[in-house]
GUZA-621909 format. One record per residue (C-alpha): residue number from 0; x, y, z. Coordinates in pm, whole numbers, plus 50000, padded with zeros to 5 digits. Example, Ala and Ser with C-alpha at 12.3 -4.5 7.8 and 13.67 -1.06 7.14 Angstrom:
! GUZA-621909
<node 0,<51230,49550,50780>>
<node 1,<51367,49894,50714>>
//
This chain:
! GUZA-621909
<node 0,<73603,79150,03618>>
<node 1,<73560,79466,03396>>
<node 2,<73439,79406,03016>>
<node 3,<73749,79522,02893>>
<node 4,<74048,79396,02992>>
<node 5,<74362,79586,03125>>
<node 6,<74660,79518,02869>>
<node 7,<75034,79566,02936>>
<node 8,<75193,79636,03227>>
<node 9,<75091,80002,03315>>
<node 10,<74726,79925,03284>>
<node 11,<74765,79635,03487>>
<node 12,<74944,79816,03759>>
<node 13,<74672,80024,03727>>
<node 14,<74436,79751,03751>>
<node 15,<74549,79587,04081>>
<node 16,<74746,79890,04256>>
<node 17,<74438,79964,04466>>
<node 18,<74240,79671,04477>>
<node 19,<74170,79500,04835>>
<node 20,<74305,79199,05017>>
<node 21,<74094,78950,05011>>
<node 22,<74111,78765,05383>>
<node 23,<73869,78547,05510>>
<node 24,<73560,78661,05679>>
<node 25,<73646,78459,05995>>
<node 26,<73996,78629,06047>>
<node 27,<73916,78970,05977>>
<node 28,<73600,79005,06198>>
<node 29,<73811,78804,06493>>
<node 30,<74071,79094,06377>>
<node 31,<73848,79382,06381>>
<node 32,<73722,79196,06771>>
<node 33,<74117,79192,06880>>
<node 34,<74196,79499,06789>>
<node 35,<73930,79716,06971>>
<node 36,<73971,79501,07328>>
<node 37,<74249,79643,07547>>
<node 38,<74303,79322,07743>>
<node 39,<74441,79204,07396>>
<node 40,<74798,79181,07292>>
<node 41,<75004,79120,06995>>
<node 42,<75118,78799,07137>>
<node 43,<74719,78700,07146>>
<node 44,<74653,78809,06777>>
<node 45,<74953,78589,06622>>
<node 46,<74802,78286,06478>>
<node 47,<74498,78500,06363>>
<node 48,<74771,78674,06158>>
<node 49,<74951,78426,06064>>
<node 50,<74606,78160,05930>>
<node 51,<74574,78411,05674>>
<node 52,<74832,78484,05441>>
<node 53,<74695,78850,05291>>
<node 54,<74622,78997,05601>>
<node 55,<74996,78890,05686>>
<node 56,<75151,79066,05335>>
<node 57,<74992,79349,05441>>
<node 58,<75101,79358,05833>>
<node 59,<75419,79302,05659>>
<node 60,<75451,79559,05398>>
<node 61,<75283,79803,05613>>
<node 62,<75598,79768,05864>>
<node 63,<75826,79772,05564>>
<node 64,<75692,80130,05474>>
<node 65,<75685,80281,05833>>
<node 66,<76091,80150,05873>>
<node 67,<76308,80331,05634>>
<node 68,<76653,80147,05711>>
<node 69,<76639,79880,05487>>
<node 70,<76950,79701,05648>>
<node 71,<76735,79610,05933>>
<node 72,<76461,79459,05718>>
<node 73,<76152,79295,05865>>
<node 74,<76067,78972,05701>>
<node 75,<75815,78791,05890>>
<node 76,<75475,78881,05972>>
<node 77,<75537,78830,06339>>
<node 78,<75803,79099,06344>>
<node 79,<75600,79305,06165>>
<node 80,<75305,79306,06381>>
<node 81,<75509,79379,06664>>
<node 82,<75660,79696,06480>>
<node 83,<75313,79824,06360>>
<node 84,<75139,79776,06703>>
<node 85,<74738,79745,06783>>
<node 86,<74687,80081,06645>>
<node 87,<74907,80017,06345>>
<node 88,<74700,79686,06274>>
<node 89,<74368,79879,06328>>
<node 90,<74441,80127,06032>>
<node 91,<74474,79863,05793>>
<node 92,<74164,79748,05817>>
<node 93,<73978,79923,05523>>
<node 94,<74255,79794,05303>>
<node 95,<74100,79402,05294>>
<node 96,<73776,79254,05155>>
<node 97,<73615,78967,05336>>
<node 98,<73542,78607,05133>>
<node 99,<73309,78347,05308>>
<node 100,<73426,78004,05277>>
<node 101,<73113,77787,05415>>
<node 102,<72862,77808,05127>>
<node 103,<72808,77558,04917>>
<node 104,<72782,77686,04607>>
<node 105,<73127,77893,04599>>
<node 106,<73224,78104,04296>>
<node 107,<73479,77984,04052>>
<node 108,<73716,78255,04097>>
<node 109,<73732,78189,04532>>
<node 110,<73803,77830,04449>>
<node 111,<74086,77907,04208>>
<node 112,<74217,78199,04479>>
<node 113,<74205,77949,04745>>
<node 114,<74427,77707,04489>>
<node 115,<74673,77940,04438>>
<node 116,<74700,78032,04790>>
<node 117,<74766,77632,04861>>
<node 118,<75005,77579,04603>>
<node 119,<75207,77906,04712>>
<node 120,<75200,77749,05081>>
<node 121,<75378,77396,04929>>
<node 122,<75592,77564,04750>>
<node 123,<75677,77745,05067>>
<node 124,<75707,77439,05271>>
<node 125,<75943,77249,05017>>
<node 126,<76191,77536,05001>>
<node 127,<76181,77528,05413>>
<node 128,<76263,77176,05396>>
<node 129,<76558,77210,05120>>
<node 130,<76679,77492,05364>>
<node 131,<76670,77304,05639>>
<node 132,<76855,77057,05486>>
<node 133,<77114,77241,05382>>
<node 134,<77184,77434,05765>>
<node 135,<77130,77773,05615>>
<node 136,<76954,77878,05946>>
<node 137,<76772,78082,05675>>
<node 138,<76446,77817,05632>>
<node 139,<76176,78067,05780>>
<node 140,<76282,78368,05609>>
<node 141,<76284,78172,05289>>
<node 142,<75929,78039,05353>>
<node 143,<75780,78332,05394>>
<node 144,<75958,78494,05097>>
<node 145,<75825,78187,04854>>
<node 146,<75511,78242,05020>>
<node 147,<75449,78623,04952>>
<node 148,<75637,78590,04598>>
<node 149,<75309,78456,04469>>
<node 150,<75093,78783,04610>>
<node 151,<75035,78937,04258>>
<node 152,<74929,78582,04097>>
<node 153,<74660,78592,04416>>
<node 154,<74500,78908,04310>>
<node 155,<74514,78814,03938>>
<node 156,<74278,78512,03999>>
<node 157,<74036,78674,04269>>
<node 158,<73983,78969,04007>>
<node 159,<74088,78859,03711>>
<node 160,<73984,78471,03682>>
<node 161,<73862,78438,03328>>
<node 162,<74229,78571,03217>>
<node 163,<74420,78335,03438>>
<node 164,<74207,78039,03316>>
<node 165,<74346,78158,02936>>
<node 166,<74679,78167,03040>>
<node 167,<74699,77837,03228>>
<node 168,<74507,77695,02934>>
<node 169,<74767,77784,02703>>
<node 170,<75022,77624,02948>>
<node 171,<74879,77306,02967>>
<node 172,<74850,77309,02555>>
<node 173,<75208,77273,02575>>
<node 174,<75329,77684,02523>>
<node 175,<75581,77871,02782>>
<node 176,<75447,78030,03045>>
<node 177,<75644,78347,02982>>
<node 178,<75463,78330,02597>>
<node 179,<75086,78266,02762>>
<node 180,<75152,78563,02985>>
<node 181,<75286,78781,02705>>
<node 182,<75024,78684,02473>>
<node 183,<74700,78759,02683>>
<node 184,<74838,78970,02968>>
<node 185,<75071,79223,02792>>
<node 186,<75346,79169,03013>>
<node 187,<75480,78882,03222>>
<node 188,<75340,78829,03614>>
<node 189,<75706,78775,03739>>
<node 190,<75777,79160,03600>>
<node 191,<75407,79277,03742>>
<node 192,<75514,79107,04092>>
<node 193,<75835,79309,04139>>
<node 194,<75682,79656,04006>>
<node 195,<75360,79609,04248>>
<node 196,<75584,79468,04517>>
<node 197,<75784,79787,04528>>
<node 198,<75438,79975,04550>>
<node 199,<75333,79787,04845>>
<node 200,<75682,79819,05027>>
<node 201,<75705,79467,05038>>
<node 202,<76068,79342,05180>>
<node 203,<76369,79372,04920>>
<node 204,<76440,79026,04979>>
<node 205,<76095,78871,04800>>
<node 206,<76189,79139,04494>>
<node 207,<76482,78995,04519>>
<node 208,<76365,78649,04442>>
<node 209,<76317,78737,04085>>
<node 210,<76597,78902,04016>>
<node 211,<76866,78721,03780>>
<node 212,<77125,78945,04017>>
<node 213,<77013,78700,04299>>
<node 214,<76950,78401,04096>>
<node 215,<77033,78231,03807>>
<node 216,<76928,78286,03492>>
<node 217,<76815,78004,03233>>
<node 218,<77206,77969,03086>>
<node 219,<77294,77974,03473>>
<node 220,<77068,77705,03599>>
<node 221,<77099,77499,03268>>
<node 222,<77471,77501,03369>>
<node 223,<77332,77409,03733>>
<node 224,<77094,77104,03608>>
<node 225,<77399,76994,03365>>
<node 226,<77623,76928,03714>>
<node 227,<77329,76665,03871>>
<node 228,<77242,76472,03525>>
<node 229,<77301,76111,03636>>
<node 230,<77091,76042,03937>>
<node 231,<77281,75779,04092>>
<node 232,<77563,76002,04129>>
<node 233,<77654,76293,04359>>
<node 234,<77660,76657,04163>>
<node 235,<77985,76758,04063>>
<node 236,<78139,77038,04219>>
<node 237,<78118,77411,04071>>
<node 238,<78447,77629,03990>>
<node 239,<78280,77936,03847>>
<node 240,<78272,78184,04102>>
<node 241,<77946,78360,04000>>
<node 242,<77786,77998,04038>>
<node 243,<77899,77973,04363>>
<node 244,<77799,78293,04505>>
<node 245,<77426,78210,04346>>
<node 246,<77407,77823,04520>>
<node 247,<77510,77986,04850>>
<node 248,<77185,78243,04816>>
<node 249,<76895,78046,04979>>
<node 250,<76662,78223,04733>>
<node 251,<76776,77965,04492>>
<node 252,<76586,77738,04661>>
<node 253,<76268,77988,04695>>
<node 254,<76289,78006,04294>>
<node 255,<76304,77660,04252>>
<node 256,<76006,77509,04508>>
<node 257,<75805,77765,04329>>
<node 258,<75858,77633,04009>>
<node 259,<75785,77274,04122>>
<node 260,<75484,77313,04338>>
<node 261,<75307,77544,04050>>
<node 262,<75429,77268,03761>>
<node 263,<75300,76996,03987>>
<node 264,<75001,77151,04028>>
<node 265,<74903,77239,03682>>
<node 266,<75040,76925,03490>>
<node 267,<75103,76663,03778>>
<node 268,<75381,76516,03937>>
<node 269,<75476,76311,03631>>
<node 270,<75571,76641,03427>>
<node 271,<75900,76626,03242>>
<node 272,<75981,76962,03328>>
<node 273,<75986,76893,03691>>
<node 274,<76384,76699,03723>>
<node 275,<76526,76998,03565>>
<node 276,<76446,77160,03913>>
<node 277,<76550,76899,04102>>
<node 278,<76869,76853,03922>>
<node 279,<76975,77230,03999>>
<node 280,<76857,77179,04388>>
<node 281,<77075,76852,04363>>
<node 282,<77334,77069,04285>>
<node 283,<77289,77362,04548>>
<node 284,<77290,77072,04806>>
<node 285,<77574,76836,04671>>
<node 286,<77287,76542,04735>>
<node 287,<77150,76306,04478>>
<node 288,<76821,76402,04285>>
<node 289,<76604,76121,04472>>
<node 290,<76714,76274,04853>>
<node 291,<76547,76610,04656>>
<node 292,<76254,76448,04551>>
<node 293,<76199,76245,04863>>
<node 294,<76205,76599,05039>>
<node 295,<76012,76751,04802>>
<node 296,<75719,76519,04829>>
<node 297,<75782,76483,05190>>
<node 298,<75722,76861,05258>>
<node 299,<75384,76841,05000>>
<node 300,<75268,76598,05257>>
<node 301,<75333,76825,05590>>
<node 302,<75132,77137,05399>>
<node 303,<74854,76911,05307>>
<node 304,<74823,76880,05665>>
<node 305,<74925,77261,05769>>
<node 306,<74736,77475,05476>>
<node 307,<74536,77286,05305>>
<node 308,<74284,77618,05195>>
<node 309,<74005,77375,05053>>
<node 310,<74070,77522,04720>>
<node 311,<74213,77194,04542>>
<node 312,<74353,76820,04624>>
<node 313,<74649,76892,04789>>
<node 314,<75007,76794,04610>>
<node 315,<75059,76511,04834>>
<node 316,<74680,76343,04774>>
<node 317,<74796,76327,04354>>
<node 318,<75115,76149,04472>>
<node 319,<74872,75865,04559>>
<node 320,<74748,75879,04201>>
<node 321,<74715,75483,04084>>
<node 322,<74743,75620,03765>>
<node 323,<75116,75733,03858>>
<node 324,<75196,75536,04127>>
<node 325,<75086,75159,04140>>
<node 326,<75374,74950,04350>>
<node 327,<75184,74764,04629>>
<node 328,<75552,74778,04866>>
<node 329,<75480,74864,05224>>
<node 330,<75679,75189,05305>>
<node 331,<75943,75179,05554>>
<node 332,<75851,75375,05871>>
<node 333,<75991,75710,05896>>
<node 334,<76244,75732,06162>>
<node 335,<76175,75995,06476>>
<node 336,<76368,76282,06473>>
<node 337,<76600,76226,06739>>
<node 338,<76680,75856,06521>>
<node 339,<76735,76044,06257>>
<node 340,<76968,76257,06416>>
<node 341,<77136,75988,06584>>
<node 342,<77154,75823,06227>>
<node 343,<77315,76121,06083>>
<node 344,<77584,76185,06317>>
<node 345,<77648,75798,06287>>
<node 346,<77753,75837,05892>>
<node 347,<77992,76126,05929>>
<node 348,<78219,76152,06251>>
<node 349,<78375,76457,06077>>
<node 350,<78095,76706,06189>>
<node 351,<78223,77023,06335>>
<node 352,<78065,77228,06589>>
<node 353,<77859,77439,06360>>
<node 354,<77713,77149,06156>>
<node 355,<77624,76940,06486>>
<node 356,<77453,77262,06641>>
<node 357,<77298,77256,06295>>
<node 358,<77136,76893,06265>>
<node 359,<77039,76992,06668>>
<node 360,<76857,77243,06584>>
<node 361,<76673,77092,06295>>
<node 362,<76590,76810,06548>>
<node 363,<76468,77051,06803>>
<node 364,<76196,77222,06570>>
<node 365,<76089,76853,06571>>
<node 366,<76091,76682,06806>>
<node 367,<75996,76945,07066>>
<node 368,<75709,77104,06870>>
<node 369,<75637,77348,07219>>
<node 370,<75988,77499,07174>>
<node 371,<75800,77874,07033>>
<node 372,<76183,78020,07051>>
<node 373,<76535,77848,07080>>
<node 374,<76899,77959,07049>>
<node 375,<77162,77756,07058>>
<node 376,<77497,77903,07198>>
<node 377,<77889,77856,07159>>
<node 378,<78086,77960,07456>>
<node 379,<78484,77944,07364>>
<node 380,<78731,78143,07551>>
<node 381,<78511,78291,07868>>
<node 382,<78323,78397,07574>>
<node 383,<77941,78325,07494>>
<node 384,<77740,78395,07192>>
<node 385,<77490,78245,07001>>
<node 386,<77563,78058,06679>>
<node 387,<77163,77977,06606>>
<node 388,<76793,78083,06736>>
<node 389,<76502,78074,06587>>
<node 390,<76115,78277,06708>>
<node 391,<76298,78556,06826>>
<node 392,<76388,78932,06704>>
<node 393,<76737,78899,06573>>
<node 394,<76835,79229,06653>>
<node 395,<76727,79177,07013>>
<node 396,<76954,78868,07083>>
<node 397,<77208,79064,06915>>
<node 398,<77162,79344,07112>>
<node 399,<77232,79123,07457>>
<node 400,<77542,79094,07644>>
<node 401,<77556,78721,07666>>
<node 402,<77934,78699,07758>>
<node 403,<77852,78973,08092>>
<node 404,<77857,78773,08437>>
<node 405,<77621,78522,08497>>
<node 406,<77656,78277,08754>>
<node 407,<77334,78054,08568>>
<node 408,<77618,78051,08187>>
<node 409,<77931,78029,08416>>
<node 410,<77818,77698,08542>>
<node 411,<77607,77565,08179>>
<node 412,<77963,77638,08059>>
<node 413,<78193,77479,08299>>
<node 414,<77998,77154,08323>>
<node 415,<77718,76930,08119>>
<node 416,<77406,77062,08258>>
<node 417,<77004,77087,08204>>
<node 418,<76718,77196,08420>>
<node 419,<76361,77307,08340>>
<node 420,<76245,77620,08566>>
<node 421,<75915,77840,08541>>
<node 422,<75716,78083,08769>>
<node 423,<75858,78158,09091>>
<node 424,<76134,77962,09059>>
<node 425,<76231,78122,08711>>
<node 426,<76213,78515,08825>>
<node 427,<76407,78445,09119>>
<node 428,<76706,78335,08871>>
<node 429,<76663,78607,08634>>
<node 430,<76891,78834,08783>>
<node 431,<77182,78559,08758>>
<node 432,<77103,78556,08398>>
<node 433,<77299,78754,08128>>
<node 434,<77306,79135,08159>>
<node 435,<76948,79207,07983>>
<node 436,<76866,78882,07887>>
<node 437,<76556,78905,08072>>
<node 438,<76367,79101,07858>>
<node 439,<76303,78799,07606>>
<node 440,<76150,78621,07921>>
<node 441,<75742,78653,07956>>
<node 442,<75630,78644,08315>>
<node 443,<75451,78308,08179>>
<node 444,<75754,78130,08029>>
<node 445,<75907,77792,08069>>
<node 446,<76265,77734,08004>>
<node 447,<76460,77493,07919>>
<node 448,<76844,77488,07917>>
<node 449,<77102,77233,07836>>
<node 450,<77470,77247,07781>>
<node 451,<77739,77006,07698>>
<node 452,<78065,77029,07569>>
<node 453,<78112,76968,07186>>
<node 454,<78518,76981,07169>>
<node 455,<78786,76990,07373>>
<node 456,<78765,77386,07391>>
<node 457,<78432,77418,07295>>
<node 458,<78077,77451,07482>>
<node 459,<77735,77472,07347>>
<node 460,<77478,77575,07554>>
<node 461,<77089,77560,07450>>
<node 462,<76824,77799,07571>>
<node 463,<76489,77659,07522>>
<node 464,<76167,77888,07581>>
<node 465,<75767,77897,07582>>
<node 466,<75525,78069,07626>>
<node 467,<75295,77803,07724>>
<node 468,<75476,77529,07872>>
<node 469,<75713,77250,07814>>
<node 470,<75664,76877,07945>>
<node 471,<75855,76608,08063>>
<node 472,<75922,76447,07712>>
<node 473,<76001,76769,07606>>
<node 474,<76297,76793,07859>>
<node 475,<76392,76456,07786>>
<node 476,<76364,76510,07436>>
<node 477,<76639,76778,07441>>
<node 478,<76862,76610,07725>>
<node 479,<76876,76315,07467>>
<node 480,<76966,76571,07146>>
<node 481,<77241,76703,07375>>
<node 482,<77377,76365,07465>>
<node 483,<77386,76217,07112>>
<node 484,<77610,76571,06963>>
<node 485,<77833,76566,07318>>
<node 486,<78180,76497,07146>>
<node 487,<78262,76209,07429>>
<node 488,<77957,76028,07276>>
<node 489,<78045,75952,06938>>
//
């Protein structure tokens, strides 16, 4: 950190404009390894990208810059990577610093970089989950929007540590953290975000995430928080248009998990500023506060075990806090996926198609953890196309002409069907498949597809796929998801 410190916001664009990335040491010299070895491919390099989340914002922004149509948007690093190519990925390379993570002795500002980045990764997982419960089919697009929201606030404590520790000082002595910002910074880091956002091409939609055109503002979510004020009942519904379009936005919920992972982290779990949050995700979801809570602290637990960086106790270790938590009750086991689906179609026989697909496909992501792409299909009228899919390129399954003549859909749609083919077995069916479906198929894939029918006019067929492979459980696993949502069945 320089002796004197930038002030306002030009000086602190300034500042960080040009500074590096930092990734770990591990990742980029694995990086630097896959990048110069032919037998190599994008496919290979994936997790590396994705186990560090810098090198990822810039794979990201870097395919953001080189794609000028901003209605086709790439917003996840796995897209991106596949835009920017090998060579892409290569030049990129003098744009990060490497951090080593194994000495003992590590430097105050690492360990408070490495905190941020966990906290930005809960945060990130809690808004997945709210999306997820909500069927917005949005919930990886809005994780790694919360994620990369918190980029700026990254680089501010790797180079700029002693002023972060002022401001978060201030915050804990009881002032606003728009006031602590002002105060020391010049300027606030939400405004700093979007300007050096737009500087780095990053995707519209994380600018977008601070943007009171996109979410509410602080009348707006008071309004919100007013609807959900007795917990034991359900929010009340909203009338005012303007409301509604902003609860129908998933950023909402990107906004929101921010604000409670980062208040969690810096003044605990018990802070009375967290069920204001809650009561405007209450809400957005038209479910009591406690069902947002439970999720909230149930999606702290799954990034303690995905992301935890090292840097602090994870969320989910304070919620064990005996100073905050000291009832001796046994939990009750969490039910399995496919019981909890089960459970859920139970309560309301109302579901229609898209809601059942919905709660399937929420199942599927767990319950069948090999599943690396799905899409789920409606086929109505001779017709086929798909309502939901996840791990693919939108605009390729777009692109596809899944209602063309296929002997392999004609009979998934005419009858309840599964079977499980790879390798030889597989590319001899291919060309029964869709016209161009094929090209989503790796010569080393597994597949998986179901189909049963929903309604009386109605069909949904599921396309499973992997690139590694799927086992028995997994096929049962699925045969059992399409069972319990078959419309004879309930």
């Amino acid at each position: 950190m320089i002796d004197k410190s930038p002030s306002g916001l030009n000086e602190w664009l300034h500042f960080l404009k040009n500074k590096k990335f930092p990734v770990r040491a591990v990742n980029l010299t694995r990086l630097k390894t896959q990048t110069k070895r032919t037998e190599d491919t994008l496919d290979g390099i994936q997790a590396n990208i994705a186990s560090d989340p810098l090198l990822a914002f810039a794979i990201l922004n870097e395919a953001n810059r080189i794609i000028p149509n901003k209605n086709s948007e790439i917003k996840t690093p796995f897209h991106a990577a596949a835009m920017v190519g090998m060579n892409g990925i290569a030049k990129l390379l003098p744009q990060f610093v490497a951090y080593e993570t194994k000495g003992k002795q590590k430097q105050p500002h690492l360990m408070a970089f490495l905190s941020e980045l966990q906290t930005s990764y809960e945060a990130a997982t809690i808004a997945r989950h709210w999306a997820i419960e909500k069927l917005t089919s949005h919930e990886d697009d809005i994780f790694w929007i919360t994620l990369f929201r918190d980029a700026a606030r990254w680089l501010l404590w790797f180079y700029a540590y002693p002023i972060m520790l002022a401001i978060n000082k201030k915050i804990q002595q009881g002032e606003k953290a728009s006031q602590a910002e002002l105060s020391i910074l010049g300027c606030r880091i939400d405004e700093l975000t979007v300007h050096l956002c737009t500087y780095w091409h990053t995707p519209n939609k994380v600018i977008e995430s601070f943007l009171t055109k996109h979410i509410p503002n602080t009348k707006e979510l008071q309004t919100l928080a007013h609807l959900a004020h007795h917990p034991e009942e359900l929010p009340g519904f909203v009338e005012d248009k303007r409301l509604i379009i902003l609860i129908n936005n998933p950023l909402i919920f990107s906004y929101c998990a921010n604000k409670v992972a980062h208040e969690a982290s810096l003044m605990r779990w018990d802070s009375k500023n967290l069920p204001f949050f809650y009561r405007v995700v209450a809400t957005v979801m038209h479910r009591r506060i406690g069902e947002i809570i439970q999720t909230a602290h149930l999606a702290s637990a799954e990034a303690a075990q995905l992301y935890n960086t090292g840097g602090k106790i994870p969320l989910a270790q304070q919620l064990l806090d005996p100073d905050l938590y000291t009832g001796k009750s046994k939990p009750k086991a969490a039910l399995s996926p496919i019981a909890a689906l089960k459970k859920a179609l139970c309560k309301n026989s109302e579901y229609d198609t898209k809601q059942k697909t919905g709660l399937a496909l929420k199942t599927i992501k767990q319950a069948i953890p090999n599943a690396q792409h799905s899409i789920i299909f409606k086929h109505e009228n001779d017709k086929t196309a798909p309502m939901y899919q996840f791990g693919y390129n939108i605009e390729v399954i777009k692109a596809i002409q899944w209602s063309a003549p296929s002997s392999v859909f004609k009979k998934l749609s005419s009858k309840r069907s599964a079977i499980h083919i790879f390798g030889q077995k597989l590319d001899n069916l291919l060309k029964d498949f869709p016209h161009t479906s094929d090209q989503i198929i790796d010569t080393n894939s597994h597949l998986i597809l179901a189909s049963t029918q929903i309604s009386k006019n109605e069909t949904v067929i599921f396309w499973l796929e992997t690139r590694t492979e799927f086992n028995e459980i997994d096929y049962k696993n699925l045969k059992q998801i399409v069972s319990l949502i078959s419309h004879n069945t309930l």
